[in-house]
N, C-alpha and C positions, 0 to 999 in steps of 0.2 A: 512729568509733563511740565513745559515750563510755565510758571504765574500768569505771563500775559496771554497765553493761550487759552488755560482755563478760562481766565476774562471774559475770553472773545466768544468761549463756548455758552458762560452762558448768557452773554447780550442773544446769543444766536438764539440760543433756548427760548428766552423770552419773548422774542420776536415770533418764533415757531409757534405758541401756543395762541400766539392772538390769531395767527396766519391760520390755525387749524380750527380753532372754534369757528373763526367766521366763515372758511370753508362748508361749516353744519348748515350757515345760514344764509347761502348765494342771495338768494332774495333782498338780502335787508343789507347789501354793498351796495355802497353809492360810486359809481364812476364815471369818469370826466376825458376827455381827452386833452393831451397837453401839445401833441403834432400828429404830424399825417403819422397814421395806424400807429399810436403811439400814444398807450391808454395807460392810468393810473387809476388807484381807487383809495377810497379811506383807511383799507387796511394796510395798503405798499407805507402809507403816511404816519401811522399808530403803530406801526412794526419798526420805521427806523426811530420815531421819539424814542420806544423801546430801549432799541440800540444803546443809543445815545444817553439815555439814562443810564445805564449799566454802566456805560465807557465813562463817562464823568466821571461816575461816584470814585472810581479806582484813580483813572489817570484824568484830572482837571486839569491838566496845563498840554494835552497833547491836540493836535488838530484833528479833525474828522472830517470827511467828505462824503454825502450821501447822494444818492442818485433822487432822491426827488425833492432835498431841501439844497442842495447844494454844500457850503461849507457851513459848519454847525458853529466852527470858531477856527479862528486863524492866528496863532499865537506864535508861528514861524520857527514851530518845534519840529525837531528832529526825528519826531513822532505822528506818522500820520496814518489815522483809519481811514481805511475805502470801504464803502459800503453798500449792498445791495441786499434791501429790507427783503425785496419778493422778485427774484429772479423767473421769470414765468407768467407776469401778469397776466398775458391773452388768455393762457391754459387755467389760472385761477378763476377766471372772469366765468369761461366757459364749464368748469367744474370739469377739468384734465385736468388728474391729479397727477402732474410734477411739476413742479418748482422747489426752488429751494432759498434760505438766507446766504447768501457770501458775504464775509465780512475778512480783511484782510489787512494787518499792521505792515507799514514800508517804515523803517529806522534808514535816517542819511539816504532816502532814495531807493533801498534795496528790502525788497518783501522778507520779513524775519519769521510770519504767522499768518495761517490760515485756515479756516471752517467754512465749509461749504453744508449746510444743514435741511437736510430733505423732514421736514416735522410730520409728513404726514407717514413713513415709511421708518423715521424713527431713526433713522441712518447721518450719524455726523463723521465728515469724512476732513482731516486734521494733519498739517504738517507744520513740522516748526524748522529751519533752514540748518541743514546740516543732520539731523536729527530722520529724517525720512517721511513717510503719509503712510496716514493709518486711516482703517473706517470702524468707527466704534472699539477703538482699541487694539483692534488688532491689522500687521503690516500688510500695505498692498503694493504691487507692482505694476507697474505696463506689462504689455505682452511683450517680444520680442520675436515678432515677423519680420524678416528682412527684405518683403516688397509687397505688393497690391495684390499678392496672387491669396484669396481666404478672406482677406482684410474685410470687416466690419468697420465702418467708417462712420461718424458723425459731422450734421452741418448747420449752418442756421442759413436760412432765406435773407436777401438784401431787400430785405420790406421797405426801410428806411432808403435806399439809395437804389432806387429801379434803375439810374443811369449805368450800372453796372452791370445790367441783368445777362447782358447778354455774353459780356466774359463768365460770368459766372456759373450759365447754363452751359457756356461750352467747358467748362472746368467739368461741373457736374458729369456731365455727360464722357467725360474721359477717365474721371472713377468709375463709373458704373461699369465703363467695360472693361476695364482691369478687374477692380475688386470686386469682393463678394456681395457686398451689399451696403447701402447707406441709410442712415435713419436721420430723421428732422424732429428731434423731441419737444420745443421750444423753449430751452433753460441749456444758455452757454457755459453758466455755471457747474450744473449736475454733466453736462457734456463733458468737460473737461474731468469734472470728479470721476466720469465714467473711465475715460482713457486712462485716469490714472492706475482704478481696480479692475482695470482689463476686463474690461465689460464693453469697452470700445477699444479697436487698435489705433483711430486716428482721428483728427477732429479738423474743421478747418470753418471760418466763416471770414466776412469782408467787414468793415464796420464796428465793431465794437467797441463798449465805452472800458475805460479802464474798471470800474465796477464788477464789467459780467467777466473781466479778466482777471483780476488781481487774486483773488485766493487760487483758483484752479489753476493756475500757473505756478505757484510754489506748488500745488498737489503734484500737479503731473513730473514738475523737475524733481522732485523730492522721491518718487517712484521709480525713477531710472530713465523718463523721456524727455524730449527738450520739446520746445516753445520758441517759436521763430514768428518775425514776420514773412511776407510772401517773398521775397528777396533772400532769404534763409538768415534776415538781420536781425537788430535785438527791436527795435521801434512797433513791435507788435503794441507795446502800452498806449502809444502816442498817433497810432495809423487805426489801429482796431482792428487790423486785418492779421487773421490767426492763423498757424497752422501748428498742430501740437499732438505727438506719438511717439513711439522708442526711437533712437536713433538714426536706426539703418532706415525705419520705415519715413523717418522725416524724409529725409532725402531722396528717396523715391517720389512721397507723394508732391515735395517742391519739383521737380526734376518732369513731372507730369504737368503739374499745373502750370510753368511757365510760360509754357507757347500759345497758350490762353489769354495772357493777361497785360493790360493795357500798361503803358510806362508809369504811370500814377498810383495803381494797384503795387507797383514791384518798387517804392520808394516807401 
């Protein structure tokens, strides 16, 4: 496994154990909101210091990026963490247990490492570029359906950006009647981790931040499926709009969603 993986495993760890005690104790979380439906708590905040601790003590000259502090240090290295302390807030808040840590190194621009870390389930699901994704050790895959006919699909809701809603429900609505079925877990992280152990065949959401993308994206490419945006381009990082499964099956569910979706969604 290589060094800075381990690293990242266990900033993850330690983040997971503060994430899972305080799970014991919903009660005594204090949470705030920071935008419309877009809620943080003391523990998303005490899980990336976490992080961030961990990452220091090894690499002090590399940058970090957190979703609730913003940039930790900005040293204009060719190293940079993306970080997402508690993927899942709503479902934490409400005591739905999933969520997960993602935490994800880009070297020169390009993702090298990734852990996506389910603590309460016990499940660290790990790739390093070139090297393939594994979930606690051992290798996983994508499936390899080559269209919507069976397909188990994964999504996230446009909570944040209702002005999409309605391309979004006519998308929705044209999986359902192809594929087999869609689930809305709330953790685009574990979602993506899913597609990668074939536990999902497809994933797709509009909006996301680089955070809930950055590790589940080497997962999945590193399992044998690709990651696009809605235009089947690469600016998935930079748009937030996802769509990510094996191959053949990408291309079917872009090739569906198209005629859905507004000129702004397809850039």
């Amino acid at each position: 496994m290589h060094p800075m993986l381990n690293i990242a495993i266990r900033a993850a760890r330690s983040a997971g154990n503060i994430i899972a005690k305080a799970y014991g104790e919903l009660d005594r979380v204090q949470t705030s909101q920071k935008g419309t439906n877009d809620f943080v708590t003391n523990v998303d905040q005490e899980a990336e210091h976490a992080i961030v601790a961990v990452l220091r003590k090894s690499f002090p000259d590399h940058d970090i990026i957190g979703e609730e502090f913003g940039e930790h240090s900005n040293n204009n290295s060719d190293y940079q963490w993306i970080i997402d302390p508690l993927d899942g807030t709503a479902n934490f808040i409400k005591g739905i247990p999933h969520f997960a840590v993602s935490i994800a190194l880009r070297v020169n621009g390009r993702t090298e490492q990734a852990v996506v870390f389910d603590p309460l389930r016990g499940e660290v699901f790990t790739a390093s570029r070139g090297a393939g994704a594994q979930l606690n050790g051992r290798r996983i895959r994508t499936t390899n359906l080559p269209d919507l006919n069976g397909a188990l699909l994964g999504t996230g809701f446009p909570f944040k950006q209702k002005h999409h809603m309605d391309a979004y429900l006519a998308t929705f609505k044209a999986f359902m009647t192809d594929a087999a079925d869609v689930r809305r877990a709330g953790s685009a992280a574990l979602d993506l981790a899913y597609v990668a152990a074939g536990r999902m065949d497809g994933f797709w959401e509009i909006g996301l931040k680089p955070w809930d993308i950055a590790a589940g994206d080497l997962l999945v490419r590193e399992a044998g499926g690709l990651v696009s945006d809605f235009a089947g381009g690469n600016n998935y990082l930079r748009s937030g709009n996802t769509v990510a499964a094996s191959p053949k099956l990408l291309g079917n569910m872009l090739k569906t969603m198209r005629p859905h979706l507004s000129d702004s969604l397809l850039k």
